[in-house]
DRENVEX-195189 format. One line per 10 residues: their letters; for each residue x, z, y of C-alpha. Coordinates in pm, whole numbers, plus 50000, padded with zeros to 5 digits. Layout:
BEGIN
A = X:Z:Y ~ ... $
This chain:
BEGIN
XXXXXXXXXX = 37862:97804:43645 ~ 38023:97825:43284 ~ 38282:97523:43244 ~ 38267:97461:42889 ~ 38570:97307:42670 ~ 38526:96899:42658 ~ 38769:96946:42372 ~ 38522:97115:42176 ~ 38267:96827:42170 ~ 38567:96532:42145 $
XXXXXXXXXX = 38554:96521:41754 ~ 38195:96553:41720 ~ 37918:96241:41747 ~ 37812:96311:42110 ~ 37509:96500:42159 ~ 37192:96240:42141 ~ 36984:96257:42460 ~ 36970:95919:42549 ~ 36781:95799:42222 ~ 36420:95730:42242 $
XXXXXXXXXX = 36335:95826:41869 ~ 36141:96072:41740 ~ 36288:96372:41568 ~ 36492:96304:41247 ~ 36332:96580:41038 ~ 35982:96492:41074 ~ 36044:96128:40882 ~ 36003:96128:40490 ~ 35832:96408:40482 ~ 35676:96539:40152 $
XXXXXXXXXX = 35336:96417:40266 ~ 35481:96054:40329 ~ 35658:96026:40012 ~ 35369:96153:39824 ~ 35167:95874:40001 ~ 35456:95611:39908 ~ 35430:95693:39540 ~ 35016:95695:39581 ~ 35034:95332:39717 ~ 35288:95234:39472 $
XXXXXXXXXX = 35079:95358:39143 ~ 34736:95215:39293 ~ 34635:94886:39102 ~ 34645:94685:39423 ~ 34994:94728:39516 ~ 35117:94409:39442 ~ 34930:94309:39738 ~ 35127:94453:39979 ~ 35421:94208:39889 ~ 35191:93912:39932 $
XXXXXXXXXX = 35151:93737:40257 ~ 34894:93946:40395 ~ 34536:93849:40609 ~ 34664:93727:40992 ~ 34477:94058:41112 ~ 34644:94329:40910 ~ 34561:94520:40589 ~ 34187:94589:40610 ~ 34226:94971:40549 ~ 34451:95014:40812 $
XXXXXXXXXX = 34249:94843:41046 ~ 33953:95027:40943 ~ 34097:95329:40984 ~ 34274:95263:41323 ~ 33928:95121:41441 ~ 33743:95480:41382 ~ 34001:95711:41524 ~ 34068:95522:41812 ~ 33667:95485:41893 ~ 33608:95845:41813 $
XXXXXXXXXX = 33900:95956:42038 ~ 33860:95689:42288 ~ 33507:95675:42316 ~ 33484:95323:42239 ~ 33280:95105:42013 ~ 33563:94917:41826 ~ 33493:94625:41634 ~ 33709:94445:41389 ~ 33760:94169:41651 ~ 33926:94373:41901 $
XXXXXXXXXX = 34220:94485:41701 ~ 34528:94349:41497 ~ 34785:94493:41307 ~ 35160:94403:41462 ~ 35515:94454:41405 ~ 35537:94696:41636 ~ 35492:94719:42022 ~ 35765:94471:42072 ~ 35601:94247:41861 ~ 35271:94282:42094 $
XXXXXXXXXX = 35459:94256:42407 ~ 35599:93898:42267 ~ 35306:93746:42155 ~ 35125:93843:42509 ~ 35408:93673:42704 ~ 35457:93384:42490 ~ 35051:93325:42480 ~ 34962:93440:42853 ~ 35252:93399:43081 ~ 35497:93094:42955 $
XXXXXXXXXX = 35778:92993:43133 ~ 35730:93015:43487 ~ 35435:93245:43432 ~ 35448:93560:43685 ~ 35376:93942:43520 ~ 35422:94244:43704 ~ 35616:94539:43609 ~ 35648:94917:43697 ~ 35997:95047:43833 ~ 36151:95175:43658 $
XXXXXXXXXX = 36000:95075:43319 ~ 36110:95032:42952 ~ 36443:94808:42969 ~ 36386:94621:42639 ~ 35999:94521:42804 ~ 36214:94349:43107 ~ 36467:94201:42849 ~ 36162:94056:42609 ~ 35990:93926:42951 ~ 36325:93775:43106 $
XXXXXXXXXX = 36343:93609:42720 ~ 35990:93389:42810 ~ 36184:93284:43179 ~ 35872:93497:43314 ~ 35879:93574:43724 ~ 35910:93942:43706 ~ 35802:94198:44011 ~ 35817:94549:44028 ~ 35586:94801:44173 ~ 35742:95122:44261 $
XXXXXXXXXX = 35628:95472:44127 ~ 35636:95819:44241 ~ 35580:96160:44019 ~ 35229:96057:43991 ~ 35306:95666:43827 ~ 35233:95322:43941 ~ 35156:95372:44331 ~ 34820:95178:44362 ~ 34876:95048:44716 ~ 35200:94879:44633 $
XXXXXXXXXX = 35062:94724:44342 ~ 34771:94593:44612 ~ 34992:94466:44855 ~ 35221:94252:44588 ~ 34895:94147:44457 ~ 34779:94042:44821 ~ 35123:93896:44887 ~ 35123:93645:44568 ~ 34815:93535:44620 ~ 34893:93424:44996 $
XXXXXXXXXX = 35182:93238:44784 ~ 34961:93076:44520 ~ 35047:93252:44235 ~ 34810:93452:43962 ~ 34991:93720:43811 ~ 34938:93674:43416 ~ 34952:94064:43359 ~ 35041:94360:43444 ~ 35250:94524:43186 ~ 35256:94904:43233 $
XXXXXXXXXX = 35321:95241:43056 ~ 35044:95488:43202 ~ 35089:95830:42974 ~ 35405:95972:42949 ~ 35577:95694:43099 ~ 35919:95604:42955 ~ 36143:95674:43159 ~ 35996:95862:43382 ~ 35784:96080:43138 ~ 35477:96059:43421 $
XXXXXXXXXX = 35062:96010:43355 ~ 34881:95797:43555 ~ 34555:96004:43668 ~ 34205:95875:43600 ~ 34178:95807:43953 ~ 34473:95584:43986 ~ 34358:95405:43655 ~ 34052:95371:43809 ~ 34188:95210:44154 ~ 34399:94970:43898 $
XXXXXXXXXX = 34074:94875:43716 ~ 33929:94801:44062 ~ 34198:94567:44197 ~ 34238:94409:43825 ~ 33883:94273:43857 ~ 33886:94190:44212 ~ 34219:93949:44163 ~ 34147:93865:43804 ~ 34446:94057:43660 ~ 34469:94133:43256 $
XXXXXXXXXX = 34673:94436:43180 ~ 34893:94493:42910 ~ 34930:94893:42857 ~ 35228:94994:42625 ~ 35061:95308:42526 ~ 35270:95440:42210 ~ 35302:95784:42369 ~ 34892:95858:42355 ~ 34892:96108:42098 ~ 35243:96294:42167 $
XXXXXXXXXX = 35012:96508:42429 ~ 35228:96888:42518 ~ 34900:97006:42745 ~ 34588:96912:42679 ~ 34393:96568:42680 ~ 34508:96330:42837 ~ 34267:96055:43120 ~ 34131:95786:42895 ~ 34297:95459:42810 ~ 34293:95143:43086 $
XXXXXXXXXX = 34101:94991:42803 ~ 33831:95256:42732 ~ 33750:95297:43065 ~ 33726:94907:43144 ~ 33501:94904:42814 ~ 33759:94683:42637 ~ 33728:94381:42960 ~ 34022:94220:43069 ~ 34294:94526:42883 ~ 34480:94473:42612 $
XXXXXXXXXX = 34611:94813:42445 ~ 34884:94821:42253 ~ 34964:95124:41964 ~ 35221:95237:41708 ~ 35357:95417:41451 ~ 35680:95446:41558 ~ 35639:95748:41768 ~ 35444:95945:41529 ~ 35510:95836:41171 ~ 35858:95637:41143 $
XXXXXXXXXX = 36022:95337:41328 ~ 36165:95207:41041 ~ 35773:95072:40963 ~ 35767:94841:41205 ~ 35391:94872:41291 ~ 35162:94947:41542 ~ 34823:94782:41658 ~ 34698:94533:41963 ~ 34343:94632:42073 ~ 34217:94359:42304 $
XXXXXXXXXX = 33879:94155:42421 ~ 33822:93951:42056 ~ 33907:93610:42237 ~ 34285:93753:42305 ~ 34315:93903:41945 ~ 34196:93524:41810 ~ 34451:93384:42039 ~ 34712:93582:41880 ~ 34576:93523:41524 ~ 34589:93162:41606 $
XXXXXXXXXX = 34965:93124:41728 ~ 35195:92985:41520 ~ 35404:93282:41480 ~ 35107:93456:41288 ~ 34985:93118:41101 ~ 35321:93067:40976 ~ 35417:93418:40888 ~ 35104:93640:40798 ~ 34939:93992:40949 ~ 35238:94246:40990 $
XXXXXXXXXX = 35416:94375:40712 ~ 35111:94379:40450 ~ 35374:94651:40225 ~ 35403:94866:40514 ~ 35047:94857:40655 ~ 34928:94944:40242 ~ 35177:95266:40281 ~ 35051:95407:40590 ~ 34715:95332:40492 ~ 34750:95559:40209 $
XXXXXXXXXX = 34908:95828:40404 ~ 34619:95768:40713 ~ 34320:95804:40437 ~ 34486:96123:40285 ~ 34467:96285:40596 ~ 34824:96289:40630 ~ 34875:96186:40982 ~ 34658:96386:41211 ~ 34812:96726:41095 ~ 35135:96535:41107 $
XXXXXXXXXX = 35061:96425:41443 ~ 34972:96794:41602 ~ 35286:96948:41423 ~ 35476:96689:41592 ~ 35313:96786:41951 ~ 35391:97115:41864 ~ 35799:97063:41776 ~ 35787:96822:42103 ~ 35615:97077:42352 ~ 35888:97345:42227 $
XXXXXXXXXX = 36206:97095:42263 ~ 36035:96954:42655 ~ 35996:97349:42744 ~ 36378:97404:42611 ~ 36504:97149:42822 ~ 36323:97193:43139 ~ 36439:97559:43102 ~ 36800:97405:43039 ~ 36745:97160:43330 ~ 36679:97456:43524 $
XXXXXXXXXX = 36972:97692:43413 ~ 37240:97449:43496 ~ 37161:97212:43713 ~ 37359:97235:44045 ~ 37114:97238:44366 ~ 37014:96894:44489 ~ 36949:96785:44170 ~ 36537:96743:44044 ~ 36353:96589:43778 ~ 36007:96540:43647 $
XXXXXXXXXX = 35780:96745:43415 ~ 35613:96536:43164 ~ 35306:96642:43012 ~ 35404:96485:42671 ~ 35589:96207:42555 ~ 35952:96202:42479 ~ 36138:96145:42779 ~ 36255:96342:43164 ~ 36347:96146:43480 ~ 36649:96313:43572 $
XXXXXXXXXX = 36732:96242:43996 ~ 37121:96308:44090 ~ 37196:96407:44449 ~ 37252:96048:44679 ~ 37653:96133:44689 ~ 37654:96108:44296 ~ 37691:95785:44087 ~ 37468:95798:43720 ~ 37667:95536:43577 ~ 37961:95738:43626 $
XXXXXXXXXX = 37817:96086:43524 ~ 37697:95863:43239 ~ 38065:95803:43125 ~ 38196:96111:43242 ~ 37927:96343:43024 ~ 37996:96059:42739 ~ 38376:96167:42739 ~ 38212:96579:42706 ~ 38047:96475:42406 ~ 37704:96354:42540 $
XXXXXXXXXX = 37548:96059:42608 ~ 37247:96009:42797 ~ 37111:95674:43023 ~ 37190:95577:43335 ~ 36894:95435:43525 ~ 36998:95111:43633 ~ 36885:94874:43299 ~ 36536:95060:43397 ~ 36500:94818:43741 ~ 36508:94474:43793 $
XXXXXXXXXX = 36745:94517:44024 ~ 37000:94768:43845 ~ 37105:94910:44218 ~ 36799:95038:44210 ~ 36883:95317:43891 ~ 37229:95469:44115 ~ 37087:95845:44093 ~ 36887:95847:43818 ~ 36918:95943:43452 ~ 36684:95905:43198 $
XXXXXXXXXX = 36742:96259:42905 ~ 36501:96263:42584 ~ 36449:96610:42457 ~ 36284:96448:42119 ~ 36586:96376:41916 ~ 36899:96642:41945 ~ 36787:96959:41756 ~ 36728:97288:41989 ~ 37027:97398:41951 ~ 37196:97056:42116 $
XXXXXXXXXX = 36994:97017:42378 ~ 37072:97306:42556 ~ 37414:97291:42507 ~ 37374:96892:42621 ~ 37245:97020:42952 ~ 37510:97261:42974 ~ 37733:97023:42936 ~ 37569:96750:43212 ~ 37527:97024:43463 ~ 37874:97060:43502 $
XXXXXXXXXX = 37977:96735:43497 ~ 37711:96680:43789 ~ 37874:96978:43940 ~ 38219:96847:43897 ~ 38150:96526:44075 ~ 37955:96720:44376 ~ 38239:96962:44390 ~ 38498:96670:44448 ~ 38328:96496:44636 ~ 38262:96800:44881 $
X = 38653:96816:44887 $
């Protein structure tokens, strides 16, 4: 194996493969600027710098309400969805509304660390249910479920990431979602699936939503923008049973402060009803399917033996496993110090032990280029650490 210079990469920003965001060229595109200008010269802008309805910009939710039926084979209707600031906006208000302090919600592990620090933020009981390559393992999730109630406690929710999972980039199969559906109704469990990654599909269509194939009972979905349009938007949608979406319309939060960001929502509804964002959305699967195939070749080139990972099927991210001798928070500084950073797995568990051997890499932000030359790099600093501790 090549040992490249760390000298070479210690004046440069480190090599990105850590961040979750999509890829810096496809933002402000000509399309999206043209759509800006559109919304800005229409007679209604002013609008969007008004307090806007509690729901969201009408538009918008009309819009979000056909694709998503026509794609989802469901039968949307304008009570089932909001407009919010995002998914961490959704994830809040669910909390807040469903579990309260001392409320219990269940968790995958690993799952999205900044879902566990909203949750911890509402002094919610937290438990994890462990995955494998093929997501949430159902029987686990049956025997916690089992094991509360023999305690007295009702779970509030289960919050979970079912296609392309971050980290672990895995789909949950129809039949699993299925099995989940089945225990959901038999112990009366709502669940909350993050599912921002839908549309960022490398191979084919992926098993329907929890929500489309519970016919919209006891599932709240949530949606965004950020993935395939721009972060920086702050806005994505909740589609829910209509008595959770007026619960949410009726908090405080939304009373006091409006539907999301009414200027945003009248932007992107321009750009969504010039039929901007569908061909913006398969060139991004395209640029995403290229960069996944780049670094599982990477992965593959320079990765010392012992070492695996997973092979999403879209999505942003791969769930790097180190060899048990071999410490991620350590490679973690070490390949930091080469000039790349990537995430150690531990802020992915509840219990941070839990995270020793994995990594988390994201192939959708460091140009082509980088990411092989990332991987490069984190192969031999795996190596390095296997080699000495061989010695």
């Amino acid at each position: 194996m090549i040992i490249l210079d760390a000298g070479e990469h210690a004046e440069r920003s480190p090599i990105a493969l850590m961040l979750g965001h999509p890829d810096p060229t496809s933002l402000a595109t000509p399309e999206f600027r043209s759509a800006l200008a559109m919304a800005a010269d229409a007679p209604d802008f002013y609008q969007g710098l008004q307090y806007g309805p509690d729901a969201g910009t009408a538009s918008l939710v009309e819009f979000l309400m056909e694709k998503i039926s026509r794609e989802q084979g469901v039968a949307l209707r304008p009570a089932n969805i909001m407009l919010v600031a995002g998914a961490t906006h959704a994830v809040d208000l669910l909390a807040r509304l469903y579990a309260k302090p001392g409320g219990v919600v269940l968790i995958e592990a690993p799952t999205y660390p900044d879902a566990i620090h909203v949750l911890r933020d509402h002094q919610i009981e937290l438990h994890a249910i462990p995955m494998d390559d093929g997501g949430l393992i159902v029987g686990a999730l049956e025997e916690r479920l089992a094991w509360l109630k023999g305690q007295g406690k009702s779970p509030s929710f289960l919050y979970t990431i079912p296609t392309f999972h971050n980290p672990r980039g895995s789909t949950l199969s129809d039949a699993r979602r299925r099995e989940v559906l089945e225990l959901a109704a038999r112990f009366g469990l709502m669940i909350v699936e993050d599912d921002v990654y839908r549309d960022l599909a490398c191979n084919g269509p992926v098993p329907n939503s929890f929500f489309a194939l519970a016919h919209g009972q006891r599932v709240c979905s949530i949606g965004s923008f950020s993935k395939t349009l721009a972060p920086g938007l702050r806005l994505g949608w909740l589609v829910a049973p209509p008595d959770v979406i007026q619960t949410c319309l009726a908090c405080g939060t939304t009373q006091m402060g409006g539907g999301a960001s009414p200027f945003s929502a009248q932007v992107v509804a321009q750009y969504c009803r010039s039929g901007y964002w569908e061909p913006h959305i398969q060139r991004l699967r395209g640029i995403y399917l290229r960069r996944r195939d780049l670094m599982l070749a990477a992965l593959e080139r320079y990765m010392p033996a012992g070492t695996t990972w997973t092979h999403p099927e879209g999505g942003f991210f791969i769930w790097l496993t180190l060899p048990s001798t071999v410490v991620a928070s350590a490679v973690k500084r070490a390949a930091l110090a080469s000039g790349v950073a990537v995430a150690a797995g531990g802020p992915f568990f509840l219990d941070p032990r839990a995270g020793e051997q994995h990594l988390r890499l994201v192939y959708s932000y460091a140009d082509p280029e980088e990411l092989n030359v990332g991987i490069h790099i984190l192969g031999n600093v795996v190596a390095g650490f296997m080699q000495r501790l061989s010695e």
